[in-house]
DOFIMI-221975 format. One record per atom (N, C-alpha, C): residue in one letter; z, x, y. Coordinates in steps of 0.1 Angstrom, whole numbers, plus 2048, in hexadecimal, padded with zeros to 3 digits. Layout:
N
aZXY
...
This chain:
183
x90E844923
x913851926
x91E85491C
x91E85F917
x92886690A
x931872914
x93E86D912
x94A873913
x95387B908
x954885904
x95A88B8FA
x9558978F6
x9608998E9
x9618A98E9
x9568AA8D9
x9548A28D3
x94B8A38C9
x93E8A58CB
x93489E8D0
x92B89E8D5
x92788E8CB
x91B88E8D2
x91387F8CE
x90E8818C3
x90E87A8B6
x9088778AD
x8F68748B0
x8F187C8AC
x8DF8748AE
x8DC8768A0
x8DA86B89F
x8D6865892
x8C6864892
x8C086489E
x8AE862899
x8A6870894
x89F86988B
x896869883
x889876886
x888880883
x87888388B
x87087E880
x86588188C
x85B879884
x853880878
x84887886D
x845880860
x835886868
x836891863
x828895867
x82088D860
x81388D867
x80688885D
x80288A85A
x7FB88184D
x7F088A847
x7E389184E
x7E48A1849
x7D88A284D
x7CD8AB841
x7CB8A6834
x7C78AB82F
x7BD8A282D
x7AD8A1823
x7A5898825
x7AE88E819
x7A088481A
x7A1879810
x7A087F805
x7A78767FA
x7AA87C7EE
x7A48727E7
x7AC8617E9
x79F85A7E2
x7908557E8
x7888517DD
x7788587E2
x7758497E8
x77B8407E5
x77782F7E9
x7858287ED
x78B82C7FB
x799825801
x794817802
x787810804
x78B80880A
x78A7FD7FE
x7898047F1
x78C7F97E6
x77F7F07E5
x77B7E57ED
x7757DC7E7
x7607DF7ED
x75B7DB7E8
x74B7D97EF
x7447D27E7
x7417C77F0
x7387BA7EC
x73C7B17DD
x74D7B07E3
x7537A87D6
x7547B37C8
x7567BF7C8
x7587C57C1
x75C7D17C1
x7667D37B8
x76F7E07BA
x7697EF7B9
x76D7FB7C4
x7658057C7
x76480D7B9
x75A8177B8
x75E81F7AC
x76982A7AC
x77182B79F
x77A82F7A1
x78982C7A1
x78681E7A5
x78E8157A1
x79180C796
x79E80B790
x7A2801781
x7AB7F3788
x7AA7EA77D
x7B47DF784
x7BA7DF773
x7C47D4776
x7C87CC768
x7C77B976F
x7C07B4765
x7C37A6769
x7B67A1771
x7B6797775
x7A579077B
x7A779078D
x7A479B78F
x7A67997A1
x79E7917A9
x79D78C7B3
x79D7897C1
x7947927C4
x78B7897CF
x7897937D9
x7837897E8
x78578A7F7
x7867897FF
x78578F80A
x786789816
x77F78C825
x78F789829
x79F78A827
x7A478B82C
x7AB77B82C
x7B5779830
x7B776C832
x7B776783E
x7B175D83B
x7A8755842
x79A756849
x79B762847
x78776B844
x78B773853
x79277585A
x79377D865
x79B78986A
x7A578685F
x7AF78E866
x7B17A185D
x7A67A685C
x7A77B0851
x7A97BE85D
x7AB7C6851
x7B17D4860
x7A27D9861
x7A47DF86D
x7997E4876
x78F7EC86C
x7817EA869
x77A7F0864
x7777E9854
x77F7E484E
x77F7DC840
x7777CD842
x7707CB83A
x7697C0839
x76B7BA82F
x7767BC825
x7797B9815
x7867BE810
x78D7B4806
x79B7B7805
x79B7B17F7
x7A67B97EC
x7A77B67DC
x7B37AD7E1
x7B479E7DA
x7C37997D6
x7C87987CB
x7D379F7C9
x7DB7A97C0
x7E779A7BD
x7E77957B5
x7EF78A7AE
x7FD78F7A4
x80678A7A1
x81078E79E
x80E799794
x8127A2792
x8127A5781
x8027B277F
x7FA7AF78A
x7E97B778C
x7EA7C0791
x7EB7D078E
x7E77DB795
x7DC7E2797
x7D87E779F
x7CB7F17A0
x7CC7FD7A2
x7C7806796
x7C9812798
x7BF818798
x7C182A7A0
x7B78327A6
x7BC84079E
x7B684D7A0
x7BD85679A
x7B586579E
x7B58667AE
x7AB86F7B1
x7B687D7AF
x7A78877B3
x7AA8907A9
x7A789E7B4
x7B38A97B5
x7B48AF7C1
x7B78C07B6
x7B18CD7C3
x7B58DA7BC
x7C38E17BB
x7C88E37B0
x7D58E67B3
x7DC8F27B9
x7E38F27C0
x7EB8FF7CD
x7F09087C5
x7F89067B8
x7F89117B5
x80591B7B4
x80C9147C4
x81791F7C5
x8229147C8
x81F90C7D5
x8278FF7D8
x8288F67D4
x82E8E87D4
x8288DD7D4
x8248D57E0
x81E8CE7E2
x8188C47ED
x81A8B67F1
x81C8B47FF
x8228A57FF
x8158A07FF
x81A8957F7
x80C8897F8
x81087A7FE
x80A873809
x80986B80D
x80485E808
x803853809
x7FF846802
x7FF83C80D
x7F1838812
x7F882A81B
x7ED821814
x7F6814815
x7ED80880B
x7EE7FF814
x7E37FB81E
x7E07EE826
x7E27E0823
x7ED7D5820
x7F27CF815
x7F57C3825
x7F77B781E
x7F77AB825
x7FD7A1814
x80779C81B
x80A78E80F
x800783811
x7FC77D806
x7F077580B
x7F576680C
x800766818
x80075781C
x7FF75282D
x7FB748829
x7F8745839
x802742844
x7FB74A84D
x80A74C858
x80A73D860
x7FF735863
x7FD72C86C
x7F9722864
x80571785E
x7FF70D852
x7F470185C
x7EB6FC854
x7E56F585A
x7EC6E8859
x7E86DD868
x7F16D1867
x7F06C985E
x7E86CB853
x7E96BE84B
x7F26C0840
x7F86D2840
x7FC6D8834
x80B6DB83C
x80F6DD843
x81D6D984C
x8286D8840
x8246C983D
x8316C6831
x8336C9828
x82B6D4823
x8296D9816
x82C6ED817
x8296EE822
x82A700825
x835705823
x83170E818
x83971780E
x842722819
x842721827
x84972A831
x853724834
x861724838
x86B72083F
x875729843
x87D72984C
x88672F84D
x88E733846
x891730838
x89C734831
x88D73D821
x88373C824
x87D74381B
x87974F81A
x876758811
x872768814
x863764812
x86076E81B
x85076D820
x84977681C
x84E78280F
x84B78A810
x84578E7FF
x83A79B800
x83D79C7ED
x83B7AC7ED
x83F7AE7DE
x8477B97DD
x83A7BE7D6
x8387C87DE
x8297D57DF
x82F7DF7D6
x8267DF7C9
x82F7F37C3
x8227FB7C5
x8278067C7
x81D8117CA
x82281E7BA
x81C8227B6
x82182B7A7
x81E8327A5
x82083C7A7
x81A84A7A2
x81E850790
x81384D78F
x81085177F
x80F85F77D
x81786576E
x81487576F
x816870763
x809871758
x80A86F74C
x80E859746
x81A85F740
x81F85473A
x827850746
x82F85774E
x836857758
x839854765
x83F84A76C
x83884677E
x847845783
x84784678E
x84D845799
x8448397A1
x85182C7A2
x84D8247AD
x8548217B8
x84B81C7C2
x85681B7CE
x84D80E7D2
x8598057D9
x8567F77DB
x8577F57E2
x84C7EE7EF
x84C7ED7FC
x8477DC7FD
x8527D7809
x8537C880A
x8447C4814
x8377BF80E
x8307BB817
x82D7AB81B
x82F7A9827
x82979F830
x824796835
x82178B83D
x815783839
x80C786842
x80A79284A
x80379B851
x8007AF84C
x7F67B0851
x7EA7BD84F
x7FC7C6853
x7FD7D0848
x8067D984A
x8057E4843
x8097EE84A
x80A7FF840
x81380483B
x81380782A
x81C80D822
x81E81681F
x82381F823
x82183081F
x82D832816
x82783680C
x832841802
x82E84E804
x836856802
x835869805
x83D8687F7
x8348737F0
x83C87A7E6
x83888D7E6
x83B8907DC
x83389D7D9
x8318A57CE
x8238A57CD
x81C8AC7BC
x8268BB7B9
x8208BA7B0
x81F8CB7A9
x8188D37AE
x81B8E17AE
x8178EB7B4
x8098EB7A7
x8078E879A
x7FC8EA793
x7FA8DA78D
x7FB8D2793
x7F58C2794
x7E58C0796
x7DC8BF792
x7D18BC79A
x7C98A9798
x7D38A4795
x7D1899794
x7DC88D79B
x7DD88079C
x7E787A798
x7E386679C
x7EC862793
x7E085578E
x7EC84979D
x7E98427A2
x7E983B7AE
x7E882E7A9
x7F68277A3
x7F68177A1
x7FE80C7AB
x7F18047B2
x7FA7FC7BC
x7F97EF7B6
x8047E87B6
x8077DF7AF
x80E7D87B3
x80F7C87B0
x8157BB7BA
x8257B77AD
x8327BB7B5
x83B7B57AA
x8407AA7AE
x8397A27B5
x8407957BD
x83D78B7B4
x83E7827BA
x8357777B6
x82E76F7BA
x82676E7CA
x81C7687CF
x8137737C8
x8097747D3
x7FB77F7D5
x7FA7887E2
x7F87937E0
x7F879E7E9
x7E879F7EE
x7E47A27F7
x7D87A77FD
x7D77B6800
x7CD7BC7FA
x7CA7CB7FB
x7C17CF805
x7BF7D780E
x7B47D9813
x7B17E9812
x7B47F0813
x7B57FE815
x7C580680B
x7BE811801
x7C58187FB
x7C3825802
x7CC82E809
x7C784080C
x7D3846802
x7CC855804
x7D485D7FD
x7D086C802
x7DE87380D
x7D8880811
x7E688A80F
x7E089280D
x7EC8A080E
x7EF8A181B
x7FC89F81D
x8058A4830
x8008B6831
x8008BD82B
x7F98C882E
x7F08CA835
């Protein structure tokens, strides 16, 4: 209960609206039959996988890129431009650190997890305009998690190139790239 002549501070948050405009890139879920969708660029010799430990992939995905230190994959779909405003754009990247949450007993003495380690690798997401990007760095997990960046185009933009990239130093698990206008 709040007593006083100021009133209460509320500090929460509303929430971001959603996207509700269509898909923008033409192949989110990245990989099919050990190979990368069209549309898609990498740098470096990727991975590809059923998730770690072959089960645990997000609902609907049957296939996942492992994105190793230093390897990005880039996309760069291509939308009509508004003209008058600019537009927020959305980003969520389905991302998992690829280490095992549940070491097996024979590997006990040896598992790279402890209490005093970080468990975590450092996801960039980049938005390219030309020579030019904006990145933003999101800490992912050794579990299936969602990364949203929001930014927003040019009112006469009709492009913009989409680099997700691992700045850690283990390996990152990709499963799903989207990209929609909040409009």
């Amino acid at each position: 209960e709040w007593v006083g002549i100021e009133g209460r501070n509320d500090d929460r948050q509303l929430p971001l609206a959603r996207p509700k405009g269509t898909e923008l890139i033409t192949n989110p879920n990245l990989v099919n039959s050990g190979a990368l969708m069209a549309g898609w660029t990498s740098t470096g010799v990727l991975n590809f996988g059923n998730g770690v430990g072959g089960t645990d992939l997000p609902k609907g995905i049957t296939e996942d890129v492992v994105i190793d230190a230093g390897e990005t994959l880039t996309v760069s779909p291509t939308f009509t431009a508004d003209g008058f405003d600019g537009r927020e754009l959305e980003i969520n990247v389905w991302a998992c650190a690829d280490k095992a949450l549940v070491p097996p007993a024979a590997a006990k003495a040896t598992w790279s997890m402890t209490e005093t380690s970080y468990d975590y690798e450092d996801l960039t997401v980049t938005l390219m305009d030309g020579v030019y990007g904006a990145e933003s760095r999101r800490a992912v997990v050794p579990y299936w998690t969602e990364s949203r960046v929001r930014t927003f185009v040019e009112p006469d933009q009709t492009s913009v190139t989409i680099r997700i990239g691992n700045a850690g130093t283990g390996a990152i698990r990709v499963a799903k790239v989207s990209a929609k206008f909040v409009d």
